[in-house]
C-alpha positions as CSV (number, residue, x, y, z in Angstrom):
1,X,19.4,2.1,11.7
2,X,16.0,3.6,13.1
3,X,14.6,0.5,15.2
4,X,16.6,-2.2,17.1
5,X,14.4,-5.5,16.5
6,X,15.2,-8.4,14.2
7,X,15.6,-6.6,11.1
8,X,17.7,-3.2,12.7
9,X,20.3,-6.0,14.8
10,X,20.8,-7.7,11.1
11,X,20.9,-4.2,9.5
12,X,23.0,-2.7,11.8
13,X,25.6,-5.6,12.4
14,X,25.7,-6.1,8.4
15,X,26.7,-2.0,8.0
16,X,29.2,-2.4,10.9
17,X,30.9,-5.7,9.3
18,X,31.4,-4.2,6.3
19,X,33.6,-1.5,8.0
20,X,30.9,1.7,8.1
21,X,30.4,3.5,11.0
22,X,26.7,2.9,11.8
23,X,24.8,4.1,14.5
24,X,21.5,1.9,15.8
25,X,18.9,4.2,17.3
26,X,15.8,2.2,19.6
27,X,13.2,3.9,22.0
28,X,14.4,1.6,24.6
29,X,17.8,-0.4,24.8
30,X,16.2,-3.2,26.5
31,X,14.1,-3.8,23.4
32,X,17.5,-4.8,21.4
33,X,16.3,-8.3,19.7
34,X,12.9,-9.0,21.7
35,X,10.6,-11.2,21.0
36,X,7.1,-9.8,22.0
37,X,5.5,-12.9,20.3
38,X,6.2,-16.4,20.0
39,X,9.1,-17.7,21.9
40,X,10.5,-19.6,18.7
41,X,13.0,-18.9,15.7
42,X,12.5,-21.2,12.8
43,X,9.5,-23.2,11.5
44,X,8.0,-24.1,8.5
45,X,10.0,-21.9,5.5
46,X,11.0,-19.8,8.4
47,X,14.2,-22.0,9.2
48,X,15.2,-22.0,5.2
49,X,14.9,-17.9,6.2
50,X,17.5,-18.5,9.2
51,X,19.2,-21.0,7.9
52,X,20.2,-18.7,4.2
53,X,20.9,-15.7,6.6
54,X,23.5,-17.9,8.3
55,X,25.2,-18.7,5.0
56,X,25.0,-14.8,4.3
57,X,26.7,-14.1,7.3
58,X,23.8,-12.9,9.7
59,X,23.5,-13.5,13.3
60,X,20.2,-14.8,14.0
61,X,21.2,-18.9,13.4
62,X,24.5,-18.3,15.7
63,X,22.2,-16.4,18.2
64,X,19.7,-19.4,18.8
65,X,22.1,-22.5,18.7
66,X,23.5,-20.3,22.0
67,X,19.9,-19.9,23.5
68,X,17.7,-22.6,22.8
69,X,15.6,-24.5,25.1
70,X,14.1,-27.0,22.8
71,X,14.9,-28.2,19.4
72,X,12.7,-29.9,16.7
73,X,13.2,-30.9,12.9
74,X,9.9,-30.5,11.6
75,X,8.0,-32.1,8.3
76,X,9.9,-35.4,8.4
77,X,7.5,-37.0,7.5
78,X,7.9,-35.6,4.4
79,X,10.7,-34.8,1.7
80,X,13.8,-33.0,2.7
81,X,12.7,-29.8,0.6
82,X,10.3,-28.8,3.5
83,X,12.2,-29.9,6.4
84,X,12.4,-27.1,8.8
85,X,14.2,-26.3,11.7
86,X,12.7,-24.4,14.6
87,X,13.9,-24.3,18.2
88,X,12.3,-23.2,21.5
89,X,14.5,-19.6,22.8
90,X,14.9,-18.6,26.3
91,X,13.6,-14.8,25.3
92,X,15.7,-13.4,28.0
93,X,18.6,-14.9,26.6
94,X,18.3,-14.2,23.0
95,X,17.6,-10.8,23.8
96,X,20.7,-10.3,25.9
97,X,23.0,-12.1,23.8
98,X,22.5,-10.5,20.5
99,X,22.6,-7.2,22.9
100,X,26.1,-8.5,23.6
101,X,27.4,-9.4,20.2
102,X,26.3,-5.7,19.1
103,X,27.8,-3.7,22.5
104,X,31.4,-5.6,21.2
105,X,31.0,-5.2,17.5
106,X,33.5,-2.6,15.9
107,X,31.7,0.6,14.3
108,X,28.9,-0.1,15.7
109,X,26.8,2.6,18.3
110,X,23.5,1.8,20.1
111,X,21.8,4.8,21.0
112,X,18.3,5.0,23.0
113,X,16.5,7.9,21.4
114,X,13.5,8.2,19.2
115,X,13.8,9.0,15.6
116,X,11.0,12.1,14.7
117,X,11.9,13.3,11.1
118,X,14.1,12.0,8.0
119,X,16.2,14.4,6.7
120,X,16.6,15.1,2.8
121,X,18.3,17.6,0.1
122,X,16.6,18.1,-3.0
123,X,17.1,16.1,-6.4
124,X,20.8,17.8,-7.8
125,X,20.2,19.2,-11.2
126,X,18.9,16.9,-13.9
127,X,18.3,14.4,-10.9
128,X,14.6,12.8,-9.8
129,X,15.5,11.9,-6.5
130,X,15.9,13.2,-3.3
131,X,18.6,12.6,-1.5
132,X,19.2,11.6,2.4
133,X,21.2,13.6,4.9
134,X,20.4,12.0,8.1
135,X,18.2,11.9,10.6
136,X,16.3,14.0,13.6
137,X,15.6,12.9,17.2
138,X,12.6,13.9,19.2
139,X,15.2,15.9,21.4
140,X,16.1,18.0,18.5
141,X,19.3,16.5,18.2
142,X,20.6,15.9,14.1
143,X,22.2,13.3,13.3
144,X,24.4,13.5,9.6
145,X,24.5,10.3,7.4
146,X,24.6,8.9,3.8
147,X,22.2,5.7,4.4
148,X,19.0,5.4,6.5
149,X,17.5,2.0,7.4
150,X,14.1,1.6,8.5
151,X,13.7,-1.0,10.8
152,X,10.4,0.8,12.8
153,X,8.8,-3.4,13.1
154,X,5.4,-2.5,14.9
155,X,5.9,0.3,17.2
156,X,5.2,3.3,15.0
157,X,1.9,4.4,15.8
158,X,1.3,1.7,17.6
159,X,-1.6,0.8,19.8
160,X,-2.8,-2.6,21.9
161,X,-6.6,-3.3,22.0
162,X,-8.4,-6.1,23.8
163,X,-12.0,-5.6,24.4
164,X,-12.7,-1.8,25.5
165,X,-8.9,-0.9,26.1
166,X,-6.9,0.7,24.0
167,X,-3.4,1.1,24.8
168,X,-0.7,3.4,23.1
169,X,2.0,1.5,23.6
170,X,4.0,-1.2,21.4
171,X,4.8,-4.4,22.4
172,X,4.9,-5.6,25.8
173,X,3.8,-2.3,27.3
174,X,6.8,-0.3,25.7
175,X,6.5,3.2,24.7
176,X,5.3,3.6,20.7
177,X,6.9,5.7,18.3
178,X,4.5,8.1,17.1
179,X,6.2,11.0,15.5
180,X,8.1,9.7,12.6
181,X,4.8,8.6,10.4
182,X,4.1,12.6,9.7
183,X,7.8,13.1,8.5
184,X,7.5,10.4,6.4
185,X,3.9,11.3,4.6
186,X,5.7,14.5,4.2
187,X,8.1,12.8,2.0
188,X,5.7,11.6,0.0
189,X,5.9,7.8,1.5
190,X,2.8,5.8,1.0
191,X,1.5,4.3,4.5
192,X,-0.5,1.6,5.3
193,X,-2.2,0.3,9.1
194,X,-1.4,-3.3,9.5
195,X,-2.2,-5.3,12.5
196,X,-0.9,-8.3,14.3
197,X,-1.8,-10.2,17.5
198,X,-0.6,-12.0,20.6
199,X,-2.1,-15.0,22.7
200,X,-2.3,-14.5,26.8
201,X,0.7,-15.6,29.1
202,X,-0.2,-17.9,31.7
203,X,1.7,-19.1,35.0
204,X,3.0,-22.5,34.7
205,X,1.7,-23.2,38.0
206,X,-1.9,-22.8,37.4
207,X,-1.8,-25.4,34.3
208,X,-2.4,-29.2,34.5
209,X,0.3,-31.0,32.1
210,X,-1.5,-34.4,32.7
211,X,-4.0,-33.1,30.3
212,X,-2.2,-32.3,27.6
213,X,0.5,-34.4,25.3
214,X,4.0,-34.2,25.8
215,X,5.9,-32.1,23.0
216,X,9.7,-33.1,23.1
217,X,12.9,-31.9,21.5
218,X,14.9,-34.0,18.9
219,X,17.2,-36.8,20.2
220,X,20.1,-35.4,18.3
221,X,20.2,-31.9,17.8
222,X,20.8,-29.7,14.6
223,X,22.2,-26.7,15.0
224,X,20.7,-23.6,12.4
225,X,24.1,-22.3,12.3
226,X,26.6,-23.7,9.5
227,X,29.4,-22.1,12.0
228,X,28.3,-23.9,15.4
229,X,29.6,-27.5,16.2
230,X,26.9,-29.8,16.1
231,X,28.4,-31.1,18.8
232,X,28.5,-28.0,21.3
233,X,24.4,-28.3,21.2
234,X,23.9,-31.9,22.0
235,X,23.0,-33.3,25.8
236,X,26.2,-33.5,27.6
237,X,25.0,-36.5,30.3
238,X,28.1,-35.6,33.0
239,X,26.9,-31.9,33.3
240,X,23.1,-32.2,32.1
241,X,23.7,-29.2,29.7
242,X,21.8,-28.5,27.0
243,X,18.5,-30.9,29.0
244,X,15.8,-29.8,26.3
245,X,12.5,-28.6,28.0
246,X,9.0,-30.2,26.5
247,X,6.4,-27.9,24.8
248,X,2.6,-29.4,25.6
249,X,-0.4,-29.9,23.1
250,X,-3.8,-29.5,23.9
251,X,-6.7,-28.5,21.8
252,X,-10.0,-25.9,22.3
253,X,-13.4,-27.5,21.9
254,X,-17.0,-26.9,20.8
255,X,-17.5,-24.9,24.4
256,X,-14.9,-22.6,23.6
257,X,-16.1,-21.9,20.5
258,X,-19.6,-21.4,21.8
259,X,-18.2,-18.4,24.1
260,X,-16.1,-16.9,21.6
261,X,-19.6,-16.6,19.1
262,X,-21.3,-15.3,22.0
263,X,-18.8,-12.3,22.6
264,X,-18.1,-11.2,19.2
265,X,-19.4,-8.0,19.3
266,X,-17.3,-7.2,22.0
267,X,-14.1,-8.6,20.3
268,X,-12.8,-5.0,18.3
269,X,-11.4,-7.0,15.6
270,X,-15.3,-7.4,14.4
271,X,-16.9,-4.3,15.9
272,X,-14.7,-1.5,13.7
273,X,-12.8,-0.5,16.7
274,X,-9.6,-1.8,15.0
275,X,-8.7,-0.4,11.5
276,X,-5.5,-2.2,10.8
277,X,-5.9,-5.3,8.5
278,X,-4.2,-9.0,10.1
279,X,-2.7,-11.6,9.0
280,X,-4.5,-14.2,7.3
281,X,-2.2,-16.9,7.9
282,X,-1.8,-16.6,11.7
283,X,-5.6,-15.5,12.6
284,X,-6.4,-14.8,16.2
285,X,-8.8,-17.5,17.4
286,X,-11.6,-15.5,16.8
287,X,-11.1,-15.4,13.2
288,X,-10.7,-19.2,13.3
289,X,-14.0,-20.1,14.8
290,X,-15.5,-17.3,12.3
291,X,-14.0,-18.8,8.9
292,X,-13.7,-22.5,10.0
293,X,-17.2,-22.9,11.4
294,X,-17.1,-26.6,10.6
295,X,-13.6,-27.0,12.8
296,X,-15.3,-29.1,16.0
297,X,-11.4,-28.0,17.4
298,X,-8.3,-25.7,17.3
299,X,-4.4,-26.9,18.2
300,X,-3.5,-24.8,21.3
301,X,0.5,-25.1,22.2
302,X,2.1,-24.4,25.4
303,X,5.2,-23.2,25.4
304,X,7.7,-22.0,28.0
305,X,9.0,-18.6,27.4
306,X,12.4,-19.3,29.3
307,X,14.0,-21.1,31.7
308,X,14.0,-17.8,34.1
309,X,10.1,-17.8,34.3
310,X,7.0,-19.4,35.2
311,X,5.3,-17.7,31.7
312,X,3.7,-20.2,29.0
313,X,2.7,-18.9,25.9
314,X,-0.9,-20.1,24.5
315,X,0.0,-20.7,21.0
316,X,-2.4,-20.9,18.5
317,X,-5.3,-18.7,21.0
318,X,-4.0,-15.0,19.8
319,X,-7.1,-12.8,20.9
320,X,-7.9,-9.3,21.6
321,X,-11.5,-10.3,23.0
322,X,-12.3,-8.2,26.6
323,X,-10.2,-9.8,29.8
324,X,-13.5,-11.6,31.4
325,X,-14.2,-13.6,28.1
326,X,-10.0,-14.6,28.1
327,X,-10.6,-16.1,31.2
328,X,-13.7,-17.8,30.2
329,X,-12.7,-19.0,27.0
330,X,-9.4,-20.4,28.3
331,X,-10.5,-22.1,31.1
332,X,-12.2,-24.4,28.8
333,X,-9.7,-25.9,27.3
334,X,-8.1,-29.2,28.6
335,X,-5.3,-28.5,31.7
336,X,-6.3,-24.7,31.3
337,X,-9.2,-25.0,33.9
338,X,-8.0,-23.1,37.0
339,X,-5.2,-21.1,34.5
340,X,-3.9,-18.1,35.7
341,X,-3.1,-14.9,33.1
342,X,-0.2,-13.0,33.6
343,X,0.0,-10.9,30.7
344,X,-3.7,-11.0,28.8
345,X,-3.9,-11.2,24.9
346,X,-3.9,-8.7,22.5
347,X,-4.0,-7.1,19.1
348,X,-1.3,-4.5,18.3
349,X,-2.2,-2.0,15.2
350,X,1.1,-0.1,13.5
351,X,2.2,1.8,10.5
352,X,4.0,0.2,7.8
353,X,4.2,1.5,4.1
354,X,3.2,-0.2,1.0
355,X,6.2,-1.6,0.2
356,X,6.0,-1.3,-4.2
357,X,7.3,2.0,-3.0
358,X,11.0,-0.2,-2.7
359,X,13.6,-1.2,-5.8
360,X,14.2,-4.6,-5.0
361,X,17.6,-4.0,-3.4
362,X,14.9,-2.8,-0.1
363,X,16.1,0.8,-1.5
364,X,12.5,3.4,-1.5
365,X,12.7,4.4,-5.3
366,X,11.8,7.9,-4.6
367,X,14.8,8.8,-2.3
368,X,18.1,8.0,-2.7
369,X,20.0,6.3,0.5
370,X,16.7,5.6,2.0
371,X,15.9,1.8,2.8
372,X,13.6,-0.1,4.7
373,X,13.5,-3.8,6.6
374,X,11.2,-5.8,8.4
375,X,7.5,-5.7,9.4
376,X,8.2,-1.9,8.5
377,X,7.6,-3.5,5.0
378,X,4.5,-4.8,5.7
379,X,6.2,-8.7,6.8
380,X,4.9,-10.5,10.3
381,X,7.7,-13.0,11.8
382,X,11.0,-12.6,13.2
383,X,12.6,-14.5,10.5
384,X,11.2,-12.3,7.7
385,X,12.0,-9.3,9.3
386,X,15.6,-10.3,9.8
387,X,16.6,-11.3,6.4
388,X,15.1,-8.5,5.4
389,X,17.0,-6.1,7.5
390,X,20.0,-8.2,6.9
391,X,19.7,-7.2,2.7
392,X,18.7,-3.7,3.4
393,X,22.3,-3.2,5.6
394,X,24.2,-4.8,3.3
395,X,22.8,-2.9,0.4
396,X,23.2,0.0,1.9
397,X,26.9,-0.5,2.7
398,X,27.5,-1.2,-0.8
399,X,25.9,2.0,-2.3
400,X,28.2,4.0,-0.1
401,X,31.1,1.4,-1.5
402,X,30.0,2.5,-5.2
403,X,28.9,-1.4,-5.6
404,X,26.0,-2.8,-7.4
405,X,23.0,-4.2,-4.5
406,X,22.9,-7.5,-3.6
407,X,19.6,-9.2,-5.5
408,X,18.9,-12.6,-4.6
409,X,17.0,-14.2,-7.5
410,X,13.5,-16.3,-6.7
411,X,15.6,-19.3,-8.2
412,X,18.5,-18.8,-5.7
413,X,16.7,-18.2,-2.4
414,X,13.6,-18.1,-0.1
415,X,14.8,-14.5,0.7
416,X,14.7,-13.7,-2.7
417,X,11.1,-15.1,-2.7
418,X,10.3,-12.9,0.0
419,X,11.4,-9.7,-1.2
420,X,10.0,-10.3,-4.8
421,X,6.9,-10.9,-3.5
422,X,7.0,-7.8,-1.4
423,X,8.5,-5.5,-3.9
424,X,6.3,-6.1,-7.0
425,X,2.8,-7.7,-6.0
426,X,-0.1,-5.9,-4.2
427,X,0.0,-6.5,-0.9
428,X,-3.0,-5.9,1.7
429,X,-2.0,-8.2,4.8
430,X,1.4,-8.7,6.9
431,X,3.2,-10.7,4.5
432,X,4.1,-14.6,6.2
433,X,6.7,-16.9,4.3
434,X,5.4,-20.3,3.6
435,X,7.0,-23.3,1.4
436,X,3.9,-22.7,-1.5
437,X,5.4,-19.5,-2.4
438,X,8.6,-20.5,-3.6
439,X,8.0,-22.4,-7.3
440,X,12.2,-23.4,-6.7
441,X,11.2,-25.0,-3.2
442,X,12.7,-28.5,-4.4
443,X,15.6,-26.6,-4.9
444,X,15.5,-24.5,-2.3
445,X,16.3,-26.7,0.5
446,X,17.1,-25.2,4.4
447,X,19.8,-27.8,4.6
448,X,21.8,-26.6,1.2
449,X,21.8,-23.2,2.3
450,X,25.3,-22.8,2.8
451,X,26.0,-24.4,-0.8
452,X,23.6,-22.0,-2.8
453,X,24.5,-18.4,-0.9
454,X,27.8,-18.9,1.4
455,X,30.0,-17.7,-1.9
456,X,27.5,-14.3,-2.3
457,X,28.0,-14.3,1.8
């Protein structure tokens, strides 16, 4: 597994269950399962994602019933086919407990190193394919194998921008990986430059609630897992475990807007400086004031990113506008006044390839043993990327077993939704699950999950 995120923890864990000796390969262990975004697993379609992984037998449900701070059933105002579960993570938690459910899983090897080349024989006589035969570190080191997964998420040539600076870095200030794209062109892979964003992270301290509407947790708690007692994640009132923390809700206004308009062409997303294409479907804020002129306001949430920090996360106000107009455009929104940033916004550009280039069992058509997961594939959310990485370990375990892939249908599963979409239909943006894609979403309920896929899992 080259890449430790959502998709290569799935990928990886997946391989290792089904008794191969896998070996996960990150540029920094401390990476293992971070969330360099929102602080949230789940949401609309998102928690059908999780909630089919669980009945699959992926991690990601288990792995947020243990670390959430918050928990919220949302849509139920509606009917139960787009009820969906999303909960609040501690990040530092998640992070360190899937890193400890890997560390004590049988066949499995974490190995900090960064993956330079893919490694292939030629097509054997008569054959179209070629043919993996492992992989090559930066350090020269080879490493032998009959199955590669992909699981790169956004750090391959990546680079964070706001305003005039221009990082090299992925997420977070880690280091990118920039050497694999060549080997891969080599190969004959089609790439493409995709880009994604991320709002500022403020210091609780600096923020006045009073302005701003209470977001709470559900009274009764239900856990994404189909394996976790619904009764482990409740309140306990004799210990005060499991006390839910509040999100808050406050909104931009005709001011903010005003500066944002004014400092456009300093913002690179509309001055060329960034060539990667974003997501429609999660715009920065600058992209929302552009396309919804008429929109006198924007939902901004604040949201804690753990119970071990002062951060809050500015949902809903991704930018990659210059650090002086941050703190101008901020400061005008209700309890943001005196806000302090700790970490400023940004826009993050990587490679991904044009993912027609995959069968639908996540397997690249043009090289046999090769498969790919995640944003790699041109996807943007956790969730995505995990089922994702999830199928693409699982099918390649069973190509080494001799055994047909695993192909959800679109009639059986969101996941299957997902990866026909990605597989077969032209795709020009990071790819983000919603309810509207799936034409089975009646039947495709997040709390039946367990009754449509636990016999496949």
């Amino acid at each position: 597994m080259v890449g430790a995120g959502h998709a290569g923890c799935e990928a990886a864990l997946a391989a290792a269950r089904l008794g191969f000796e896998t070996i996960m390969f990150t540029v920094s262990v401390d990476s293992i399962a971070l969330m360099p975004c929102n602080p949230n697993i789940g949401g609309s379609s998102k928690g059908h994602l999780v909630r089919e992984l669980d009945a699959l037998g992926g991690e990601m449900g288990k792995n947020i019933d243990k670390t959430f701070i918050q928990s919220k059933m949302l849509n139920e105002s509606k009917g139960p086919a787009v009820h969906s579960l999303r909960a609040q993570a501690d990040k530092q938690d998640y992070t360190s407990e899937m890193r400890r459910v890997l560390e004590n899983t049988d066949h499995l090897t974490i190995r900090q190193a960064e993956i330079s080349e893919i490694l292939t024989e030629p097509a054997e006589e008569g054959g179209e394919k070629k043919r993996i035969t492992g992989v090559k570190a930066l350090s020269g080191a080879v490493y032998h194998c009959r199955a590669v997964v992909l699981a790169t998420g956004v750090y391959l040539g990546a680079r964070c921008v706001y305003g005039d600076v221009s990082n090299p870095t992925g997420p977070n200030g880690l280091q990118a990986a920039n050497h694999l794209t060549d080997s891969l062109k080599e190969h004959g892979i089609e790439m493409y430059r995709f880009k994604t964003g991320t709002p500022a992270r403020a210091d609780r301290r600096s923020i006045d609630f009073s302005k701003m509407e209470e977001q709470f947790g559900d009274e009764r708690v239900v856990p994404f897992s189909f394996s976790t007692d619904p009764e482990s994640v409740q309140k306990d009132p004799e210990t005060v475990q499991r006390e839910q923390v509040s999100c808050w809700l406050t909104y931009t206004n005709e001011k903010t807007h005003e500066i944002i308009r004014e400092n456009l062409d300093r913002s690179p997303l509309f001055s060329g400086a960034i060539e990667g294409t974003g997501p429609r479907y999660c715009p920065s804020i600058e992209d929302k004031v552009v396309k919804f002129p008429d929109k006198e306001r924007h939902q901004v949430f604040v949201e804690p990113e753990g119970l071990y920090t002062n951060e809050m996360y500015l949902g809903g106000m991704s930018s990659s506008l210059p650090e002086d107009v941050q703190y101008a455009m901020y400061r005008t929104v209700p309890g943001l006044e005196n806000v302090k940033i700790v970490r400023n916004a940004y826009a993050i550009e990587y490679d991904c390839i044009n993912p027609r280039q995959l069968d639908a069992s996540l397997e690249f058509k043009a090289i046999s043993g090769l498969f790919s997961g995640g944003q790699f594939n041109g996807s943007s959310g956790y969730e995505e990327a995990a089922v994702q990485g999830f199928m693409a370990g699982v099918n390649a375990a069973r190509k080494l077993q001799g055994k047909e892939p695993v192909i959800l249908d679109r009639s059986q599963a969101y996941i299957g939704v997902l990866i026909d979409d990605l597989v077969t239909k032209e795709n020009h943006e990071p790819y983000r699950m919603m309810t509207s894609r799936a034409e089975y979403r009646l039947l495709l309920r997040q709390d039946n999950a367990d009754l449509r896929l636990r016999k496949i899992g």
